[in-house]
py3Dmol code that shows the C-alpha trace and the ligand (Angstrom):
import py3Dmol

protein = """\
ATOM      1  CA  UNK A   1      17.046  -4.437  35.836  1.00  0.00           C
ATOM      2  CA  UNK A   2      18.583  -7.102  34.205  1.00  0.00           C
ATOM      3  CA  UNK A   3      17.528  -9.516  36.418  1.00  0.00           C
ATOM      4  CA  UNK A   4      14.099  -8.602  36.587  1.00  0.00           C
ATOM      5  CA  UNK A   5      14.159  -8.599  32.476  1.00  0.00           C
ATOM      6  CA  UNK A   6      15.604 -12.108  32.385  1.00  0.00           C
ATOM      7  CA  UNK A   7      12.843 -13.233  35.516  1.00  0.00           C
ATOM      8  CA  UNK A   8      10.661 -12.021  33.230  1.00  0.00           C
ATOM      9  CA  UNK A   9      11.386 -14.105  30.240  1.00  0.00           C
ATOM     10  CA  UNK A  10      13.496 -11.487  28.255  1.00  0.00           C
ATOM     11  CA  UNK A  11      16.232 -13.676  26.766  1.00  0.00           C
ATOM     12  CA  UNK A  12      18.321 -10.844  24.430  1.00  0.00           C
ATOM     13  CA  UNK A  13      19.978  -7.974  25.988  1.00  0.00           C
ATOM     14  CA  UNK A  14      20.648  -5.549  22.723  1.00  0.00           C
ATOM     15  CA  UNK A  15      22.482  -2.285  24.139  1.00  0.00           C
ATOM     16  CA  UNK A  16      21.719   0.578  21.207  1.00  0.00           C
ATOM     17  CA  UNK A  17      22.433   4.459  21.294  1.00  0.00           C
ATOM     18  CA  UNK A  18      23.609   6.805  21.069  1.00  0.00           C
ATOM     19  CA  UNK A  19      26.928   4.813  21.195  1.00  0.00           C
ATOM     20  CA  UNK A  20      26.943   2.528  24.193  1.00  0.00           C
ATOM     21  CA  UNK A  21      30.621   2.579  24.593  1.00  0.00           C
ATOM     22  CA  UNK A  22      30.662   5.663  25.745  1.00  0.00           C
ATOM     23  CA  UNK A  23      29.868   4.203  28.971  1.00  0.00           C
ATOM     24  CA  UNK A  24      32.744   3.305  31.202  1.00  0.00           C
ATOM     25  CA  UNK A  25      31.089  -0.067  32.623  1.00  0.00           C
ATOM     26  CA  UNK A  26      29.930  -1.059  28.938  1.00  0.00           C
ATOM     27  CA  UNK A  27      32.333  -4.537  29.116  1.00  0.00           C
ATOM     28  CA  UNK A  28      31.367  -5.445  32.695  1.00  0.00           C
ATOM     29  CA  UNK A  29      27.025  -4.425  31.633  1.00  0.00           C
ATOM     30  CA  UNK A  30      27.892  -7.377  28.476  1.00  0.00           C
ATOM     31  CA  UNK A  31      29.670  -9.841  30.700  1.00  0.00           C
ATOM     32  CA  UNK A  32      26.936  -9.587  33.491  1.00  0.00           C
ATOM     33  CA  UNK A  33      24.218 -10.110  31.141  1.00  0.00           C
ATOM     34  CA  UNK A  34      25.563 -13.145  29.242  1.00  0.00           C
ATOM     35  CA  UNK A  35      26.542 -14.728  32.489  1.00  0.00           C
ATOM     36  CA  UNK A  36      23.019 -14.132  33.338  1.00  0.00           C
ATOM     37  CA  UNK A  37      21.749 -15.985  30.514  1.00  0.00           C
ATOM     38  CA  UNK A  38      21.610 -13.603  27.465  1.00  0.00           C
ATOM     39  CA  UNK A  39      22.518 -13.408  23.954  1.00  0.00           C
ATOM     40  CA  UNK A  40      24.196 -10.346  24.246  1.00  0.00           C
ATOM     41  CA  UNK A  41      23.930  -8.004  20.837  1.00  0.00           C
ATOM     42  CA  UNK A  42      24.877  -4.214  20.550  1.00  0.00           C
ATOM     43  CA  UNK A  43      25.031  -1.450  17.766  1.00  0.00           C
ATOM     44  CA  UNK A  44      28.065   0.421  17.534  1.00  0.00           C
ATOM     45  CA  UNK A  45      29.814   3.359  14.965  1.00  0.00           C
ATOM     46  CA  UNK A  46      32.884   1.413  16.066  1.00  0.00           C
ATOM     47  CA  UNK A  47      34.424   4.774  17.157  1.00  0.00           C
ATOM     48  CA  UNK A  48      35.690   2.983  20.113  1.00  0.00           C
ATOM     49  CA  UNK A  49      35.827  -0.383  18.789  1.00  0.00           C
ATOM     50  CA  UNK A  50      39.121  -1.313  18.882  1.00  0.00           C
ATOM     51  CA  UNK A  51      40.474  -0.086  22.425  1.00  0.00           C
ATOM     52  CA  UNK A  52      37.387  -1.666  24.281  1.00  0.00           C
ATOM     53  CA  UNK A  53      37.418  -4.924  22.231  1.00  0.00           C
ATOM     54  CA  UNK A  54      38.930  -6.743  24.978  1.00  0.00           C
ATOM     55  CA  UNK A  55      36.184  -5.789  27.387  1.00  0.00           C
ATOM     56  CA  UNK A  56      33.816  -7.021  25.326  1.00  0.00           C
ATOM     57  CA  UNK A  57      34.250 -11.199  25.078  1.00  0.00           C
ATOM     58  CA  UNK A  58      31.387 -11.639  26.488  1.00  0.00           C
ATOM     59  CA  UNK A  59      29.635  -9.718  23.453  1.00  0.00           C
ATOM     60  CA  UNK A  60      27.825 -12.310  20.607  1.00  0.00           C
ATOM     61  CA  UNK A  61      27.498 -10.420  17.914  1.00  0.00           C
ATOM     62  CA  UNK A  62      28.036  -6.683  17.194  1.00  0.00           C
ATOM     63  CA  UNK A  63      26.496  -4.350  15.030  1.00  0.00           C
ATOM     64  CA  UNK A  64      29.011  -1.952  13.302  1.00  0.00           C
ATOM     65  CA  UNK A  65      27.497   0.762  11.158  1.00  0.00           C
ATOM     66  CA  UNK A  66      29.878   1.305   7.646  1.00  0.00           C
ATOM     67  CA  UNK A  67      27.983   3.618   5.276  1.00  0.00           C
ATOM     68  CA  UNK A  68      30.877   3.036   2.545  1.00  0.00           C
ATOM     69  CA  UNK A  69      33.285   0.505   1.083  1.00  0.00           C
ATOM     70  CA  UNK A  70      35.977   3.865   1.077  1.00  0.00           C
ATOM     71  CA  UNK A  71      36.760   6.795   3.655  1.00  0.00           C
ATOM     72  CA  UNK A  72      33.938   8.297   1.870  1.00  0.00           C
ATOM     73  CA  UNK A  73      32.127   7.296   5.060  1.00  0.00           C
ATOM     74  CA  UNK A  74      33.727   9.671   7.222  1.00  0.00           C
ATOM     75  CA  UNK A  75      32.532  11.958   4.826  1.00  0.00           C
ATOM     76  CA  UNK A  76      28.727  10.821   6.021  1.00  0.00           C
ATOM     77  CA  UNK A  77      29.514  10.167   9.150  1.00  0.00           C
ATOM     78  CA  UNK A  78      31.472  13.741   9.715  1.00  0.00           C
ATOM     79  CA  UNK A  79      33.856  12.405  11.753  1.00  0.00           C
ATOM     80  CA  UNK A  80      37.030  11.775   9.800  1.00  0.00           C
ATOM     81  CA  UNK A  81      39.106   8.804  10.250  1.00  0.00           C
ATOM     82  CA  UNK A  82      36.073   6.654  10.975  1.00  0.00           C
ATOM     83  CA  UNK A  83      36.509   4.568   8.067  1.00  0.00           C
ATOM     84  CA  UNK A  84      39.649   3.111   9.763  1.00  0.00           C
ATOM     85  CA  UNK A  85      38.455   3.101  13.418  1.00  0.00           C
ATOM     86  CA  UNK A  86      35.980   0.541  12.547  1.00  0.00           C
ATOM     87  CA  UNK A  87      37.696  -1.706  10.221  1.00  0.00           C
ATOM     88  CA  UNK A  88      40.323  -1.812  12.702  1.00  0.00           C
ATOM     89  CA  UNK A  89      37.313  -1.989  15.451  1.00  0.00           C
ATOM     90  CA  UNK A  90      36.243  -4.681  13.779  1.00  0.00           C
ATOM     91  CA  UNK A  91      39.881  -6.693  13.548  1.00  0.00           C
ATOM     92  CA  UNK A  92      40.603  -6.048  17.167  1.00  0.00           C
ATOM     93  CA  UNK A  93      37.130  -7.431  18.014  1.00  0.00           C
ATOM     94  CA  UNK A  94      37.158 -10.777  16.341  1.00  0.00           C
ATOM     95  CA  UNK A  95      40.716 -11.249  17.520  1.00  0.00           C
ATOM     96  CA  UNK A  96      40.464 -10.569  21.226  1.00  0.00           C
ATOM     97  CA  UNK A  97      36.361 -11.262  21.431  1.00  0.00           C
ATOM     98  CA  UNK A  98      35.544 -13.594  18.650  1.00  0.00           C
ATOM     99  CA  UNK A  99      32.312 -11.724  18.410  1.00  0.00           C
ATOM    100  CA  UNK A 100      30.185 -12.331  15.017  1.00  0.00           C
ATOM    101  CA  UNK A 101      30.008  -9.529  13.510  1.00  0.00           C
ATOM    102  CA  UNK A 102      27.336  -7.890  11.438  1.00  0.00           C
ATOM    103  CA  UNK A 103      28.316  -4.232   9.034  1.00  0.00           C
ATOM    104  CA  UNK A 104      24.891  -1.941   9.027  1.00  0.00           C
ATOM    105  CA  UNK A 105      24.762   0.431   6.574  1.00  0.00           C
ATOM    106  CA  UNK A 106      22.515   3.214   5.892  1.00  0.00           C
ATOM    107  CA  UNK A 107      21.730   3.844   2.378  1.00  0.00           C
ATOM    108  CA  UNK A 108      20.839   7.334   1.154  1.00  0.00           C
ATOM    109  CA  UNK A 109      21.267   9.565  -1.662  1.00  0.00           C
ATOM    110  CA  UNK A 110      24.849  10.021  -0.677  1.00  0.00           C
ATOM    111  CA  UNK A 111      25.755   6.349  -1.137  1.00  0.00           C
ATOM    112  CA  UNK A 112      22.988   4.520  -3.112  1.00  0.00           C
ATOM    113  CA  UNK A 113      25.745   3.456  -5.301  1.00  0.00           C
ATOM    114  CA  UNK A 114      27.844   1.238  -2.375  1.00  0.00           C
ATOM    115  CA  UNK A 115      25.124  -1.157  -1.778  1.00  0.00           C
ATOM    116  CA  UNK A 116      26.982  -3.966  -3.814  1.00  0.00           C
ATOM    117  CA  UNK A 117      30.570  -2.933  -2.627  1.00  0.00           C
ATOM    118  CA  UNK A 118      29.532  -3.436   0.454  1.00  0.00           C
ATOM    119  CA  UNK A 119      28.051  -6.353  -0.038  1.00  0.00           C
ATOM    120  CA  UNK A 120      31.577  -7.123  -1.817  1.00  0.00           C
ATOM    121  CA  UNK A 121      33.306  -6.056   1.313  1.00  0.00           C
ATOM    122  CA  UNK A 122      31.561  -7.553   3.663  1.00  0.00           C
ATOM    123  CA  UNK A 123      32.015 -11.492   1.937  1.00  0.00           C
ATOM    124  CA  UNK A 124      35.915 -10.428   1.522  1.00  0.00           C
ATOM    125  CA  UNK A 125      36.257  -9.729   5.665  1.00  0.00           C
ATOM    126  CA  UNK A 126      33.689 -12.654   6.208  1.00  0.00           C
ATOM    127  CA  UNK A 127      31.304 -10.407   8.117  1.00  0.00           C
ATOM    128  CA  UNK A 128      27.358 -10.280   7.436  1.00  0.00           C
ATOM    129  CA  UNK A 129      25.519  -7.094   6.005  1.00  0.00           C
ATOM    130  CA  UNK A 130      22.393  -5.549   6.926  1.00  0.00           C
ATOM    131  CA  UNK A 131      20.977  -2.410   4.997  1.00  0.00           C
ATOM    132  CA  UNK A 132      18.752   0.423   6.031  1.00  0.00           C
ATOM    133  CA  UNK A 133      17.407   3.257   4.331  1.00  0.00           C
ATOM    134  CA  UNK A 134      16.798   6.376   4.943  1.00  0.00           C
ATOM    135  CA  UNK A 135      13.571   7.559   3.641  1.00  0.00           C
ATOM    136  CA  UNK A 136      11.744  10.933   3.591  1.00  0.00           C
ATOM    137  CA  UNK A 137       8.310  10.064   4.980  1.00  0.00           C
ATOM    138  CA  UNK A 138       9.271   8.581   8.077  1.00  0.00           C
ATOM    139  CA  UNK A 139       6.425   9.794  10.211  1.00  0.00           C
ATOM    140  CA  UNK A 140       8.494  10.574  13.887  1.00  0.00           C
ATOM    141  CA  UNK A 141       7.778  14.072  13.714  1.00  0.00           C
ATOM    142  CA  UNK A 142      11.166  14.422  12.077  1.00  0.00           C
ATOM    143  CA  UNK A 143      11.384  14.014   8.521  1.00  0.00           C
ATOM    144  CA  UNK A 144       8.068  15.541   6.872  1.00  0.00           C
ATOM    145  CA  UNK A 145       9.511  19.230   5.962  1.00  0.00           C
ATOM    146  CA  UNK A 146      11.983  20.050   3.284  1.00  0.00           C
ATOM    147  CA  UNK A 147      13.819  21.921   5.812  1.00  0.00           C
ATOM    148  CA  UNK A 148      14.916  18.440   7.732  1.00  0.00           C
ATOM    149  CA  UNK A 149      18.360  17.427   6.456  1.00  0.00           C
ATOM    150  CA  UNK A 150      16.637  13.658   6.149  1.00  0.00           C
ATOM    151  CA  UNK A 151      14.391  15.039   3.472  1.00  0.00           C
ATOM    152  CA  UNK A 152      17.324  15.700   1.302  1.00  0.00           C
ATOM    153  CA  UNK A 153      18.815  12.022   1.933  1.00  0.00           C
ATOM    154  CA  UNK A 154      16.186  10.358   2.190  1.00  0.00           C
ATOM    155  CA  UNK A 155      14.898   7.924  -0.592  1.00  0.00           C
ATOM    156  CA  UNK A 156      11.855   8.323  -2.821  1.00  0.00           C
ATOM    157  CA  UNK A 157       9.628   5.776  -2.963  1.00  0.00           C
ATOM    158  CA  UNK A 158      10.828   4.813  -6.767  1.00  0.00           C
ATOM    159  CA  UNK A 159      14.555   4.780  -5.233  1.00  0.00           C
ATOM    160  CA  UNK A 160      13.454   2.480  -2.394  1.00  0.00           C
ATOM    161  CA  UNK A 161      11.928   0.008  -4.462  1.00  0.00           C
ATOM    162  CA  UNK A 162      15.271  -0.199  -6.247  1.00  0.00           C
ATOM    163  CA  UNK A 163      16.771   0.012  -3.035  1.00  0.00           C
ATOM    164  CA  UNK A 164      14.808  -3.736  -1.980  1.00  0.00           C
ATOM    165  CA  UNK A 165      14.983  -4.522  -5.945  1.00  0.00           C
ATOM    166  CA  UNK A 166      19.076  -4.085  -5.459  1.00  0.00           C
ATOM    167  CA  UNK A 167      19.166  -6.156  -1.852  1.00  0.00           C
ATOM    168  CA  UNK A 168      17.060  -8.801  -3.214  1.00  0.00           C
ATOM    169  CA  UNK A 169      19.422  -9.788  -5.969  1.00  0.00           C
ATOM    170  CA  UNK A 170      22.270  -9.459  -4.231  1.00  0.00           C
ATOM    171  CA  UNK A 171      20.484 -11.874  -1.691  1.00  0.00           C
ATOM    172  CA  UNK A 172      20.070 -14.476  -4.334  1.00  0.00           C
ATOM    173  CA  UNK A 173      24.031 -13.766  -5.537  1.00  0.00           C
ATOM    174  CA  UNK A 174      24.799 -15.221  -2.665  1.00  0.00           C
ATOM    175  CA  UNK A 175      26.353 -12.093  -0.593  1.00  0.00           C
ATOM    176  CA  UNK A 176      26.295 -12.402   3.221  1.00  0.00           C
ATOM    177  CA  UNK A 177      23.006 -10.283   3.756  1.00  0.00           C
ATOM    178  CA  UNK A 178      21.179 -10.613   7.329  1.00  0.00           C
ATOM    179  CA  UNK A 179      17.701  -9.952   5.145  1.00  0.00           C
ATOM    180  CA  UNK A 180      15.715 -13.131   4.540  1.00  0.00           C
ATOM    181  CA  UNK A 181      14.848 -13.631   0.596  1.00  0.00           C
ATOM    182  CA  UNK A 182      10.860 -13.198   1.743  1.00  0.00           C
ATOM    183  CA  UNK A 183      10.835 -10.361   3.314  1.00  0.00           C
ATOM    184  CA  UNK A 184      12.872  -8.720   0.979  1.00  0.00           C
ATOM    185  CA  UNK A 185      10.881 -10.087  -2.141  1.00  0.00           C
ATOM    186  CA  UNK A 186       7.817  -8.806  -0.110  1.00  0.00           C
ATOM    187  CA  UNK A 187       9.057  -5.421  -0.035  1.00  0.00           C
ATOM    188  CA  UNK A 188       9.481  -5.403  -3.840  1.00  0.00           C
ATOM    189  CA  UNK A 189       6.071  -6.099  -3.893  1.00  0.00           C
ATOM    190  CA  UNK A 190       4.952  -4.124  -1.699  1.00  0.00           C
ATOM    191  CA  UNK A 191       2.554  -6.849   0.090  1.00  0.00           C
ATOM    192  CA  UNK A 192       1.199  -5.783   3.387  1.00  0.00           C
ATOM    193  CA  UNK A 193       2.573  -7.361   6.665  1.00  0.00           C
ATOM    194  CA  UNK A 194       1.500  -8.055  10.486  1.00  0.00           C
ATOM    195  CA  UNK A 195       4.052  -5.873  12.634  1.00  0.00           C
ATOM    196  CA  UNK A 196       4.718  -8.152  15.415  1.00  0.00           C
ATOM    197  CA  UNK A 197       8.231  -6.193  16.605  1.00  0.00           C
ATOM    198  CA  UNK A 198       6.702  -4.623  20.029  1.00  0.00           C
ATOM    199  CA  UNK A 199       5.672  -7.975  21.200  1.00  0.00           C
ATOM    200  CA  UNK A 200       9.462  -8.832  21.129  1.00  0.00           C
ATOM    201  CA  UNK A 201      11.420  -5.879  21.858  1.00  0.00           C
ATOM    202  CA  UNK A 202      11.021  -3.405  24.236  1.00  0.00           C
ATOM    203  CA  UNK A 203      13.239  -0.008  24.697  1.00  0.00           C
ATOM    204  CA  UNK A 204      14.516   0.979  27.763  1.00  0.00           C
ATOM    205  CA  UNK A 205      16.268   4.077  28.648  1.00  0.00           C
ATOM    206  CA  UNK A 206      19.143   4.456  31.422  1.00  0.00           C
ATOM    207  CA  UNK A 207      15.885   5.711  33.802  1.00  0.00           C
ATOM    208  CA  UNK A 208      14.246   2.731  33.597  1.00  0.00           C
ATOM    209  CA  UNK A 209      11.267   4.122  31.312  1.00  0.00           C
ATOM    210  CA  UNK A 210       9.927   1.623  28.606  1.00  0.00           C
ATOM    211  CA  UNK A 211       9.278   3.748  25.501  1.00  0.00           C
ATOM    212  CA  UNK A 212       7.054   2.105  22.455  1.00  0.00           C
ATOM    213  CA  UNK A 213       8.785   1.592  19.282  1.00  0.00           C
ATOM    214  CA  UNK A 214       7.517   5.134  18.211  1.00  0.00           C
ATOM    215  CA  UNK A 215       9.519   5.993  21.174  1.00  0.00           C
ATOM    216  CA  UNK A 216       6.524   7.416  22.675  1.00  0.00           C
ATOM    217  CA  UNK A 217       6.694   7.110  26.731  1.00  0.00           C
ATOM    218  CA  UNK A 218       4.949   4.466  27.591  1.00  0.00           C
ATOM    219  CA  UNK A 219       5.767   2.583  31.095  1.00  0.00           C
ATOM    220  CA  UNK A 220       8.160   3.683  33.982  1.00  0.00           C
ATOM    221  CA  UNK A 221      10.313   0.217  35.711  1.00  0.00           C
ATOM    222  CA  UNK A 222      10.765   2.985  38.940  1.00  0.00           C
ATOM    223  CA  UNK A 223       6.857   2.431  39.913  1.00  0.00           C
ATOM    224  CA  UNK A 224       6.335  -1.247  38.531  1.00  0.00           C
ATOM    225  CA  UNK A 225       7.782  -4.208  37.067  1.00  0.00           C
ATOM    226  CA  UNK A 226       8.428  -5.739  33.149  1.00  0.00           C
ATOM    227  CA  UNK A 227       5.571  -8.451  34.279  1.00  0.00           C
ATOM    228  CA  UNK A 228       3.404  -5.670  35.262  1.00  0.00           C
ATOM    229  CA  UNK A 229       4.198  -3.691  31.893  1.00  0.00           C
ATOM    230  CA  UNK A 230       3.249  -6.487  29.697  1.00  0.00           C
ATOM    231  CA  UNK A 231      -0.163  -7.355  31.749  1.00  0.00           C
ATOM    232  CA  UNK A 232      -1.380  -3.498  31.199  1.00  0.00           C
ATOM    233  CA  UNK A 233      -4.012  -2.287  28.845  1.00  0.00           C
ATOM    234  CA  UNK A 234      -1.495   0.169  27.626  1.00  0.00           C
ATOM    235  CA  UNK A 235       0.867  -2.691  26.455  1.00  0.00           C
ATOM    236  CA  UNK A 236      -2.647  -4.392  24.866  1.00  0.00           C
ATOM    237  CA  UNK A 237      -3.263  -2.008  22.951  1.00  0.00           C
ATOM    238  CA  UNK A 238      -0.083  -1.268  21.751  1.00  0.00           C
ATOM    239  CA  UNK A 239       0.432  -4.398  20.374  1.00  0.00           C
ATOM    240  CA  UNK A 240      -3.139  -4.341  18.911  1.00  0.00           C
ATOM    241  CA  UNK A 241      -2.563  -1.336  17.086  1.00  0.00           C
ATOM    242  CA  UNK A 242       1.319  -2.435  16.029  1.00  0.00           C
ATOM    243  CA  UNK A 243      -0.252  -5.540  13.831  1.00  0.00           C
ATOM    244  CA  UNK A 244      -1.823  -3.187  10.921  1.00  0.00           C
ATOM    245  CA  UNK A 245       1.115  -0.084  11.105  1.00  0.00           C
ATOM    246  CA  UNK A 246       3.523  -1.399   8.483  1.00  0.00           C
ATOM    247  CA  UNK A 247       4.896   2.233   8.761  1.00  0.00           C
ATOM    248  CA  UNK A 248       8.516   0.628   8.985  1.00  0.00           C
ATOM    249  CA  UNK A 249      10.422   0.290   6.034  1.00  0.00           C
ATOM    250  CA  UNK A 250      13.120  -1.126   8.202  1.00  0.00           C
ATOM    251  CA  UNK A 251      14.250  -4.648   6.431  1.00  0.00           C
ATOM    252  CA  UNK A 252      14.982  -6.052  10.379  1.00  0.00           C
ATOM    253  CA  UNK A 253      11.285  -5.154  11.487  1.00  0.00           C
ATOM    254  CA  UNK A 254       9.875  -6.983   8.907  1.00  0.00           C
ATOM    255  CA  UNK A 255      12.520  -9.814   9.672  1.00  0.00           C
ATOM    256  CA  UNK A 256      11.931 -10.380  13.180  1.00  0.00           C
ATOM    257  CA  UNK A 257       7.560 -10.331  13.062  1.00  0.00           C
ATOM    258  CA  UNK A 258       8.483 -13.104  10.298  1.00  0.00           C
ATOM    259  CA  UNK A 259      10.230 -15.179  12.345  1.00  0.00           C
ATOM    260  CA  UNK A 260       7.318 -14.299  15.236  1.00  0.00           C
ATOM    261  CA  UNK A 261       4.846 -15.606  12.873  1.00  0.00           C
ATOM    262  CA  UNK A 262       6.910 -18.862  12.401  1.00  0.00           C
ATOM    263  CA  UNK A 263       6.961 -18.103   8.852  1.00  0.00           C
ATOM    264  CA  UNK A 264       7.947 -21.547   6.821  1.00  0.00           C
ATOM    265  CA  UNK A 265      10.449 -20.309   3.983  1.00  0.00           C
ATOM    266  CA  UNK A 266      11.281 -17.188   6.024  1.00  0.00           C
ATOM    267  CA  UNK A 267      12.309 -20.285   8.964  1.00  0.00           C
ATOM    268  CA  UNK A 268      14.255 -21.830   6.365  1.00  0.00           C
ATOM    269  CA  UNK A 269      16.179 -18.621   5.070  1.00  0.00           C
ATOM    270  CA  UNK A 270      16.798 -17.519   8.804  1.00  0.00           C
ATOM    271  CA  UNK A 271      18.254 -21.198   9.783  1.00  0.00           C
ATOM    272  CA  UNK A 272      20.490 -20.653   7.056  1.00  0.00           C
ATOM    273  CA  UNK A 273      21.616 -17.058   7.638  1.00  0.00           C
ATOM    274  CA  UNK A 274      21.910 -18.403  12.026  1.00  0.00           C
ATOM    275  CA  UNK A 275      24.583 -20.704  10.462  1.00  0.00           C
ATOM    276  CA  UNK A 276      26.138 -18.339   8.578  1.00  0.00           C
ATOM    277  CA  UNK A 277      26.450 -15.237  11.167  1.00  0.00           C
ATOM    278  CA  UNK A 278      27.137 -17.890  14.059  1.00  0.00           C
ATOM    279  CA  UNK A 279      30.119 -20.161  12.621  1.00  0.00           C
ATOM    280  CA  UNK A 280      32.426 -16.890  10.709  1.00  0.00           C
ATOM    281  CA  UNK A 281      35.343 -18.448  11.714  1.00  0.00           C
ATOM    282  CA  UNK A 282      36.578 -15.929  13.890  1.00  0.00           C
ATOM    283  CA  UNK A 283      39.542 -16.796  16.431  1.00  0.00           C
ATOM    284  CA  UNK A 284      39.301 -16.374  20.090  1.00  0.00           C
ATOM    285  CA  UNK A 285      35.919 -18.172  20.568  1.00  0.00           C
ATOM    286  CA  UNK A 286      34.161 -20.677  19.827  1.00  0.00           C
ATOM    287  CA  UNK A 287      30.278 -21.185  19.284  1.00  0.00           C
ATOM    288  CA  UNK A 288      29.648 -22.096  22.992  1.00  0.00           C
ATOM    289  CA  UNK A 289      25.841 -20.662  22.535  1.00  0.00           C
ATOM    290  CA  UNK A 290      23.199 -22.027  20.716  1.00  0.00           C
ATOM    291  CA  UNK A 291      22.175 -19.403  17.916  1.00  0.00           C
ATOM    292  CA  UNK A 292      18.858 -17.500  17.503  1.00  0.00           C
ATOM    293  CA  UNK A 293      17.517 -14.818  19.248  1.00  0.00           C
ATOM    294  CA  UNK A 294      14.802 -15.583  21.700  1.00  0.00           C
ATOM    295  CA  UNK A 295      12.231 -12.975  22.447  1.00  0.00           C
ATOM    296  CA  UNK A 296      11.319 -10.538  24.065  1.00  0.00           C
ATOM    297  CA  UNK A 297      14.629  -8.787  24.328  1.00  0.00           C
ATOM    298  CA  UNK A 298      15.290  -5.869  26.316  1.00  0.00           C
ATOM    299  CA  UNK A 299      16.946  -2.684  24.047  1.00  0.00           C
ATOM    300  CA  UNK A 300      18.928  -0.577  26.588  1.00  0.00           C
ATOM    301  CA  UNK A 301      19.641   2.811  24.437  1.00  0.00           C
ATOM    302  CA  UNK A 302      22.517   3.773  26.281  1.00  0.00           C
ATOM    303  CA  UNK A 303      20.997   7.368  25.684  1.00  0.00           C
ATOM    304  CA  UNK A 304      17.249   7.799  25.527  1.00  0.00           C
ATOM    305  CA  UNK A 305      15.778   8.462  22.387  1.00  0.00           C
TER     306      UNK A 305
END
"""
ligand_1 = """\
8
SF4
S 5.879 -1.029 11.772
Fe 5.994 -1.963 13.817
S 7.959 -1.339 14.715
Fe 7.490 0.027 12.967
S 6.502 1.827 13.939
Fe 4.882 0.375 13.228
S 4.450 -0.908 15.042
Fe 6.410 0.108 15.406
"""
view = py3Dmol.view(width=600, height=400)
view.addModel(protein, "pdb")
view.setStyle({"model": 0}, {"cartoon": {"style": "trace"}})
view.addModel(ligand_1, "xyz")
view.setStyle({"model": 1}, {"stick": {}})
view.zoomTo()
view.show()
């Protein structure tokens, strides 16, 4: 599948979850795909960080979710002694793999107050940061009842203003944030934006079924081929529709149609941010890639979503 992807023109192999290293195979899946010609990315709760960190040297840059500065986050996460598997994850990794390394955190009302701490954090173990939020309207048939546990954690829409309000100056205080300035000032004022994610990622599951970013089914790799996907009327129209959703208050959506769109001070910002992520200074490897993530990408959830 790989090999068709990359044939293609897929040039980013991003293995998401679930947790993809559950899977046995996860180091030699990373290895084959760089040698193949990828930029290999994954997003991890760094569970398993730390005793499959030497598999993974062939891994650019990792995506370690961190909900708190303090063991708090086990707390959220419900799995104690988290806090330490992935700071220790993380260690182990950029000694054996000299992977870049990115924290994600998911803000919610349990820990709107760690935003700068881990901003703070994140500059002290020369890492980058990336936010999400949870928010209560997300419209995937999960979150619109009171009864849904992301109701109660979710933000409202006068916290996630603050939310962007918060990332935005602690963008222009210099922390290590993945968000661009733009798109973050753009969220703060709530312009509208051209949604140009599904013409650069695509998910596919373990059975070779290509869901939309909705995760709605929408092609299946047994019967056809990537080439074939993207020349259908269903892929058309997907994209079509995609430019005027703006449903996702995702920071990284917003990011990557930017840099689609070849946006001049967004180019600027990212170029900046590239230099940052790519040269940390971590042992073990050097910068033997050029940065930048070239699109499309394939997203292998290691478990269907
Ligand atoms: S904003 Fe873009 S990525 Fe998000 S659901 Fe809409 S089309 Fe999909």
């Amino acid at each position: 599948m790989l090999d068709e992807a990359y044939d293609a023109g897929m040039r980013a192999y991003y293995l998401f979850g679930g947790e993809p290293l559950v899977r046995k195979d996860v180091g030699a899946l990373v290895t084959y795909a760089r040698r193949r010609g990828f930029l290999t990315t994954m997003n991890t709760n760094g569970s398993l960080l730390a005793g499959k960190a030497k598999s993974l040297r062939d891994l650019d840059v990792a995506f370690v979710s961190l909900d708190h500065h303090t063991a708090y986050h086990d707390e959220i996460r419900g799995r104690k002694g988290n806090f330490d598997e992935v700071i220790h994850g993380i260690e182990r990794l950029r000694d054996v793999a000299g992977s870049r390394v990115v924290l994600v955190t998911t803000i919610s009302t349990l820990n709107f107050d760690a935003m700068e701490p881990m901003a703070r954090l994140a500059k002290r173990m020369g890492v980058m940061i990336s936010y999400n939020s949870v928010e209560p309207t997300l419209d995937f048939g999960l979150t619109d009842s009171e009864d849904s546990p992301n109701f109660q954690l979710g933000l409202s829409p006068a916290k996630l203003r603050e939310f962007y309000t918060t990332l935005l100056r602690l963008k222009q205080d210099g922390y290590p944030l993945m968000e661009t300035e733009q798109v973050l000032r753009d969220f703060v004022e709530g312009r509208p934006w051209r949604c140009e994610f599904p013409k650069m990622f695509v998910y596919v599951s373990p059975d070779k079924k290509i869901y939309s970013c909705d995760y709605a089914y929408g092609y299946d790799l047994k019967h056809g081929s990537f080439e074939e996907y993207f020349a259908s009327p269903k892929f058309r129209a997907h994209i079509r529709s995609a430019e005027a959703c703006n449903r996702c208050v995702r920071t990284c959506v917003r990011g990557y149609s930017y840099a689609y769109d070849l946006k001049p001070r967004n180019l600027v910002s990212l170029a900046i941010d590239a230099r940052t992520l790519f040269h940390q200074g971590v042992p073990g490897r050097g910068s033997s890639r050029s940065p930048g993530v070239s699109p499309p990408a394939v997203v292998d959830p290691m478990t269907a979503h």
